[in-house]
C-alpha positions as CSV (number, residue, x, y, z in Angstrom):
1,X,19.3,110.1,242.5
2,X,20.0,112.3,239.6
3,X,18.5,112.9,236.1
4,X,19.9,114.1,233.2
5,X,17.7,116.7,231.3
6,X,18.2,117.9,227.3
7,X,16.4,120.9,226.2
8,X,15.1,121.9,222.5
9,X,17.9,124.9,223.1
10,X,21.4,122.8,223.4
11,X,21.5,123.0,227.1
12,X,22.3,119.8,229.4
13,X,21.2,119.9,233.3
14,X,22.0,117.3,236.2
15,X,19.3,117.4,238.6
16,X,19.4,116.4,242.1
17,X,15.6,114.8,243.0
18,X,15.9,114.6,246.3
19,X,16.4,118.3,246.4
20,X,14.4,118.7,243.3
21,X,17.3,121.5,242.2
22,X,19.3,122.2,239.1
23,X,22.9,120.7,240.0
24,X,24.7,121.3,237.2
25,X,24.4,123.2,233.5
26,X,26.7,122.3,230.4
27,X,27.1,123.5,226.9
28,X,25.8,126.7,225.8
29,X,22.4,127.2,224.0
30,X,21.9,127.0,220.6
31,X,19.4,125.3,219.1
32,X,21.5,124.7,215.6
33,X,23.3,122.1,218.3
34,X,20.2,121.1,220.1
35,X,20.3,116.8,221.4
36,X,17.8,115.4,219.7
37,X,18.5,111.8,221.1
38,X,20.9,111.1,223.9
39,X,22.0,107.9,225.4
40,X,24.2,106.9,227.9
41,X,28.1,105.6,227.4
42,X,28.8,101.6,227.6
43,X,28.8,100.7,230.9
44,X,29.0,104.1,232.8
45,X,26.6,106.5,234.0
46,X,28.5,109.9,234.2
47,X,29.4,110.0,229.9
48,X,26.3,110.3,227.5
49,X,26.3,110.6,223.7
50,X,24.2,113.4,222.1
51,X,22.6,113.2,218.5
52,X,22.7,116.5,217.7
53,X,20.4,118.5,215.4
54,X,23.4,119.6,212.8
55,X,24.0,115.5,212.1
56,X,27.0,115.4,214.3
57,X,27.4,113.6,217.7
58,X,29.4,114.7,220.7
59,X,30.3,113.0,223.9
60,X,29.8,114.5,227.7
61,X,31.1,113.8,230.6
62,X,28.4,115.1,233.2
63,X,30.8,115.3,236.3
64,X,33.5,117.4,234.6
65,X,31.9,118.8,231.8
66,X,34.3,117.9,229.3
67,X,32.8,117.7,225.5
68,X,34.4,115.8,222.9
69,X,33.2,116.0,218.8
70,X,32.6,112.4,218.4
71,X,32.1,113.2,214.6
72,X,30.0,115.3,211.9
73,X,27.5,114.5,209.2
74,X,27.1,111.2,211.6
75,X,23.4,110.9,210.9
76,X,20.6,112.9,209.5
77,X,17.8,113.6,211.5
78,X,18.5,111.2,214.3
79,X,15.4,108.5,215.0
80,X,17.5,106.3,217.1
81,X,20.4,106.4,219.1
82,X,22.1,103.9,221.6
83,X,25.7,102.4,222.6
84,X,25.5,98.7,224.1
85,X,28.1,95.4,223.4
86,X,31.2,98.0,222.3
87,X,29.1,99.5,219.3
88,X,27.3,102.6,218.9
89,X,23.4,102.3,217.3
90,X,22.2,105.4,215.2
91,X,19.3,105.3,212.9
92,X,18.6,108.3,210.7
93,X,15.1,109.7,209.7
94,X,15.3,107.7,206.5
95,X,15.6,104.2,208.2
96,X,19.7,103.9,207.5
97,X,20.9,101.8,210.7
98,X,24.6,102.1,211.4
99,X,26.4,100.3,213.4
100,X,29.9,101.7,214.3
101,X,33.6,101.1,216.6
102,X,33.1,102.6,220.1
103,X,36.4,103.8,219.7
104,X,37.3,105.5,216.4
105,X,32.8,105.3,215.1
106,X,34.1,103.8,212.1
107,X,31.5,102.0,210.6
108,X,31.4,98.8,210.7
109,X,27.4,98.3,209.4
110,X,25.3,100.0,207.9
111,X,21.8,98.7,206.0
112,X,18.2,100.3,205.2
113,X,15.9,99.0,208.2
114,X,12.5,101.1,206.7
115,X,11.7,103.7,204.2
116,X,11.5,106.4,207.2
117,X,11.7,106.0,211.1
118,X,10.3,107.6,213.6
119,X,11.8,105.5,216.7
120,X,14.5,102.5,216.9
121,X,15.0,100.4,220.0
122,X,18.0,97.6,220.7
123,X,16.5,94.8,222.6
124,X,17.2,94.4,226.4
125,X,19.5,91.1,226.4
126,X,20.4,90.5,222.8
127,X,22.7,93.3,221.5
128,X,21.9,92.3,218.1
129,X,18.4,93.1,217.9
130,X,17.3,96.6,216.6
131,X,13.4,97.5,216.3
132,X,12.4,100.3,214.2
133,X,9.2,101.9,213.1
134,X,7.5,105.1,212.1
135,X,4.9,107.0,210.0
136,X,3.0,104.5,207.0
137,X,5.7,102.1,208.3
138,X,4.6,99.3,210.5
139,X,6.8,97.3,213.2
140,X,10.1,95.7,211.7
141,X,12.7,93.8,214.0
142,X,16.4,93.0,212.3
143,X,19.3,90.9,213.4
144,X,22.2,93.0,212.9
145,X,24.3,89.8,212.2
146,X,22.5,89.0,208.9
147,X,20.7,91.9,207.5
148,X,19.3,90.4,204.1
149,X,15.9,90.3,205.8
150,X,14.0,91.7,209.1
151,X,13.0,88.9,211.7
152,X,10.1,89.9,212.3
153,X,8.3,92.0,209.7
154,X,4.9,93.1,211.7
155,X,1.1,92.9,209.6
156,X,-1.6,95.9,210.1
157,X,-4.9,95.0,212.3
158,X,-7.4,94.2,209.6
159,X,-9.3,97.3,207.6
160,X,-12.0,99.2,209.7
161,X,-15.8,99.1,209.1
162,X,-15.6,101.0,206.7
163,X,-13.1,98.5,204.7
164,X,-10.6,101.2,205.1
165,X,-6.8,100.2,205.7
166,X,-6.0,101.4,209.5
167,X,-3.4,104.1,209.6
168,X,0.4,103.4,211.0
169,X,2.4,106.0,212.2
170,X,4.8,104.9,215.1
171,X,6.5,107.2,217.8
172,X,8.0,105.1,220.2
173,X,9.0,101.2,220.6
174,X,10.0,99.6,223.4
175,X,10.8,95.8,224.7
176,X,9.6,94.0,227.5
177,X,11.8,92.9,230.1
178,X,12.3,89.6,230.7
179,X,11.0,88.0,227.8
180,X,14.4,87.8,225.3
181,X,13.1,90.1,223.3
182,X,10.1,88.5,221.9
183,X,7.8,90.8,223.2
184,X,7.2,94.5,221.9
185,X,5.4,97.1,222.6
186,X,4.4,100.2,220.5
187,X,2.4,103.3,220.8
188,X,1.0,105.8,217.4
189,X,0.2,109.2,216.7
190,X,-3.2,107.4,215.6
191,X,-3.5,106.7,219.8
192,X,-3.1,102.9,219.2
193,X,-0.9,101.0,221.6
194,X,-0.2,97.5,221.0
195,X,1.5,94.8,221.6
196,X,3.4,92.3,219.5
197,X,4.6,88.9,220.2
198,X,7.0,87.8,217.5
199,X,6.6,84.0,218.8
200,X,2.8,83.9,218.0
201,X,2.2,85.9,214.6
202,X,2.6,88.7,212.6
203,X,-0.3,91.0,214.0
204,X,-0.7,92.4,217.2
205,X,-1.9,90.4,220.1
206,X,-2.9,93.3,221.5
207,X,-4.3,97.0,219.9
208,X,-6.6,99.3,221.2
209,X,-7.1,103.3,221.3
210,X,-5.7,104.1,224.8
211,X,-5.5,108.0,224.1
212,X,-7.3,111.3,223.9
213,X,-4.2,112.7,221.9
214,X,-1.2,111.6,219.6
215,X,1.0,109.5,221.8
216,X,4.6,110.5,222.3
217,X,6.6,108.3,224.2
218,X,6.0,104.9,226.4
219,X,8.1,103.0,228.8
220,X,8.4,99.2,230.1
221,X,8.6,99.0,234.1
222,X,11.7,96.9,234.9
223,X,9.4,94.0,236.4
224,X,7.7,94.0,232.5
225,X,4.1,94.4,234.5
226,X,3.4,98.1,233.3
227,X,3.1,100.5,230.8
228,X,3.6,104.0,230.8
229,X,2.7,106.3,228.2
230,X,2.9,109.9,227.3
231,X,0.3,112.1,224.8
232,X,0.4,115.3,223.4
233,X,-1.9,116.8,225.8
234,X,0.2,115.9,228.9
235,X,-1.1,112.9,230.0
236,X,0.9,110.2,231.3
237,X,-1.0,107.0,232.0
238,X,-0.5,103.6,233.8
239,X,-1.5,100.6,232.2
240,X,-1.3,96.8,233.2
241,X,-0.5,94.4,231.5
242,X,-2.3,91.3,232.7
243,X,-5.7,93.4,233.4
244,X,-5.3,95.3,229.6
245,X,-6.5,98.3,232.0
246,X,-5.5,101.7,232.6
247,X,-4.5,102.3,236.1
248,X,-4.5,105.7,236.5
249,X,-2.6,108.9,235.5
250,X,0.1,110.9,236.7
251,X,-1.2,114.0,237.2
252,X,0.7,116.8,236.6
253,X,2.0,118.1,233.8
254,X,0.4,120.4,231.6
255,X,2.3,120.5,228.6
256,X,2.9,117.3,225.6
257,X,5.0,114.6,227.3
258,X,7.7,114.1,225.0
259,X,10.3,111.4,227.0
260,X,9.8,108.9,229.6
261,X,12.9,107.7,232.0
262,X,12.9,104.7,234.6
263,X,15.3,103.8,237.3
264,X,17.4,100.8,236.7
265,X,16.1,99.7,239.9
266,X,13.8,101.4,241.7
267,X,10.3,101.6,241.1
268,X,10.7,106.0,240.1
269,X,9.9,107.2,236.7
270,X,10.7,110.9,235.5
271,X,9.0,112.7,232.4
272,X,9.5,115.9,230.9
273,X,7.8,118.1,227.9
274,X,7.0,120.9,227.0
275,X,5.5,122.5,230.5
276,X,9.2,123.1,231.7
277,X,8.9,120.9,234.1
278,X,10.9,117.4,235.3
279,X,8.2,115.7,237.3
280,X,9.4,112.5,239.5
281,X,6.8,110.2,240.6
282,X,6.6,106.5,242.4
283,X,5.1,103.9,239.8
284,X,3.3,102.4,242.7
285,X,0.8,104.8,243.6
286,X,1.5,107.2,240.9
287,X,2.2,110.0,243.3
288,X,5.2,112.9,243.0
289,X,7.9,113.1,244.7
290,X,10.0,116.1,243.0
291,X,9.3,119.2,240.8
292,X,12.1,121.0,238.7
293,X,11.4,124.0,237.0
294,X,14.3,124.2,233.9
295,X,13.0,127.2,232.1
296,X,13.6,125.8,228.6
297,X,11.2,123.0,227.1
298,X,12.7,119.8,227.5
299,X,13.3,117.0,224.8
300,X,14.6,114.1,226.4
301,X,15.8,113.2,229.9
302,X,18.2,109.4,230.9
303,X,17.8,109.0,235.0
304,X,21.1,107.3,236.5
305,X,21.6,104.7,238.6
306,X,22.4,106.4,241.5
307,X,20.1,105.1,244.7
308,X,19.8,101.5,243.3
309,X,19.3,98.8,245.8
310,X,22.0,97.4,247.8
311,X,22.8,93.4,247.8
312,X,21.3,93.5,251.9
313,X,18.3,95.0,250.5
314,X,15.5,92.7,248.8
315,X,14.2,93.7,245.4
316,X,11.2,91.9,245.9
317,X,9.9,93.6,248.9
318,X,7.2,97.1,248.3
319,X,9.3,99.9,248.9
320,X,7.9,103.7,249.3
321,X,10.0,105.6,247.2
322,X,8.1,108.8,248.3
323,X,8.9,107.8,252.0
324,X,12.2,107.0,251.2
325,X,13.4,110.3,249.3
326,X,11.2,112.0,251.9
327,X,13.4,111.0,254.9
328,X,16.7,111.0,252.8
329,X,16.1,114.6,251.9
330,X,15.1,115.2,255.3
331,X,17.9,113.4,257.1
332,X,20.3,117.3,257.7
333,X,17.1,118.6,259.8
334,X,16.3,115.7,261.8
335,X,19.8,116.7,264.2
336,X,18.6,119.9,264.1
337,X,15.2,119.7,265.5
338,X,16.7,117.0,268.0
339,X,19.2,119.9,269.4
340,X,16.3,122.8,269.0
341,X,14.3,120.5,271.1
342,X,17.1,120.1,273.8
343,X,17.5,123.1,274.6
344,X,14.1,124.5,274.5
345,X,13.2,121.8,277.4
346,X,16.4,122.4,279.3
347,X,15.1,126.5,279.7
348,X,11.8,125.4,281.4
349,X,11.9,125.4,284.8
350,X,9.9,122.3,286.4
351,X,6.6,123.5,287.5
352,X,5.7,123.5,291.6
353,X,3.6,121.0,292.9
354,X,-0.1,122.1,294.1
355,X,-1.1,122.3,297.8
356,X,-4.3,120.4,298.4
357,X,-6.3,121.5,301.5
358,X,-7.5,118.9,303.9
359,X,-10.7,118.9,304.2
């Protein structure tokens, strides 16, 4: 399995987790250039798109390290970026959604989704859905096919004790799977994390304060059971869905988690931040499985799909990731104690048998 790290300083790294090493390093640092968003290319797992920090976006290949100027001035201040049905998503800091060609980026849509964004999301199974959100600007879902109005326009919880209006300040959005889209989930810098179904109303069926800190980033599991979520003092946390409890922490880093990566099929999750660190741990039991120093602080990381379940395998049965990267990074040494062995038993000679006395 491999994950693909971007740092605040331009720089692009591969990294191998069962080795837990540095593979591969692309670009060259400068932090006029730095990804701020990065996504991968339609249906492969070896090109990504980088929003840069100067407005323009560029194209890598991560097995050759070829680089291509996609185009400049593409989008200011990315908030959003994702390609998916033969279009590229961006979404600029000012809430302008653009929808352009996969081959030539022409544009082929563009509307104002919010006054500002902080985050947008394109739904799991219908290309045409785009979430967005950010600071004083609450939860708004759009069909890109008819952009007069927003789908689902989200209300605040109701005012505070005090009678005071509850503050909104988005960071991250993200949809559950297997529910066509209907289902949302969103975490705050105000520590709120909730939950919308668009089916049922305009408020959240779902918001409590689930932090200590600002929350950064959150992720869906693939089975749409958990949630994971990342603060601004480093603390990644489980939470269940059916229970509405917290199921314990991934312990850790030390530094503000800033982006959250899941296998396409197996139950691993990666997170990086500020610590320097790329920290790989099984969702089951929350424990590690690989540490990668990178020396720069990291801003966002994609994981591929390499290791993915075979078609003999069955999805549905528990599997110990930590067991199973544990004997696949062990698998050169195992031949090597089993010949060490050999020959350390074929140099003993075979001990004499004692002489009892009769007595």
């Amino acid at each position: 399995m491999r994950v693909i790290a971007c740092d605040e300083t331009g720089l692009v790294k591969t990294i191998v987790v069962e080795r837990g090493q540095e593979e591969y390093k692309w670009r060259s640092q400068d932090r006029a250039t730095a990804p701020i968003r990065v996504c991968f290319a339609q249906d492969t797992d070896h090109e990504i798109y980088l929003g840069l920090a100067d407005k323009s976006l560029e194209r890598l290949n991560i097995h050759t390290g070829v680089q291509e100027k996609i185009g400049t001035d593409i989008c200011e201040g990315y908030a959003g970026l994702c390609a998916k049905g033969n279009r590229l998503y961006t979404c600029s800091s000012s809430g302008i959604v653009t929808l352009r060609s996969y081959e030539d980026t022409s544009i082929q849509t563009e509307f104002k989704a919010h006054s500002q964004c902080n985050c947008m999301k394109v739904g799991l199974h219908n290309k045409h859905i785009v979430a967005v959100g950010g600071e004083d600007c609450d939860l708004r879902i759009w069909d890109v096919s008819s952009t007069k109005s927003p789908v689902f326009k989200a209300k605040n919880v109701k005012n505070d004790m005090l009678n005071l209006q509850v503050p909104v300040n988005i960071r991250d959005i993200a949809f559950v799977p297997n529910t066509d889209d209907k289902v949302v989930v969103t975490v705050s810098a105000h520590r709120h994390l909730r939950v919308y179904d668009t089916r049922v109303k305009a408020r959240p069926i779902y918001s409590e304060v689930r932090s200590e800190a600002a929350f950064n980033c959150l992720a869906v599991t693939n089975d749409g059971k958990k949630i994971i979520t990342g603060n601004s003092l480093g603390h990644a946390q489980l939470f269940d869905f059916a229970t509405k409890r917290i199921l314990g922490n991934f312990h850790g880093p030390v530094g503000a988690v800033r982006d959250i990566a899941l296998h396409p099929t197996l139950p691993v999750v990666a997170l990086c931040g500020l610590d320097r660190h790329v920290r790989v741990y099984d969702i089951q039991n929350r424990s590690p499985i690989s540490k990668t120093f990178l020396k720069q602080r990291q801003s966002c990381i994609l994981f591929t799909n390499e290791g993915q379940l075979t078609p003999e395998e069955e999805p549905e049965s528990e599997i110990d990731c930590a067991s199973h990267l544990s004997a696949s990074k062990n698998r050169k040494n195992v031949d090597v104690d089993e010949v060490e062995d050999d020959k350390m038993w074929a140099s003993l000679h075979p001990a004499k048998s004692a002489k009892h006395k009769s007595i």
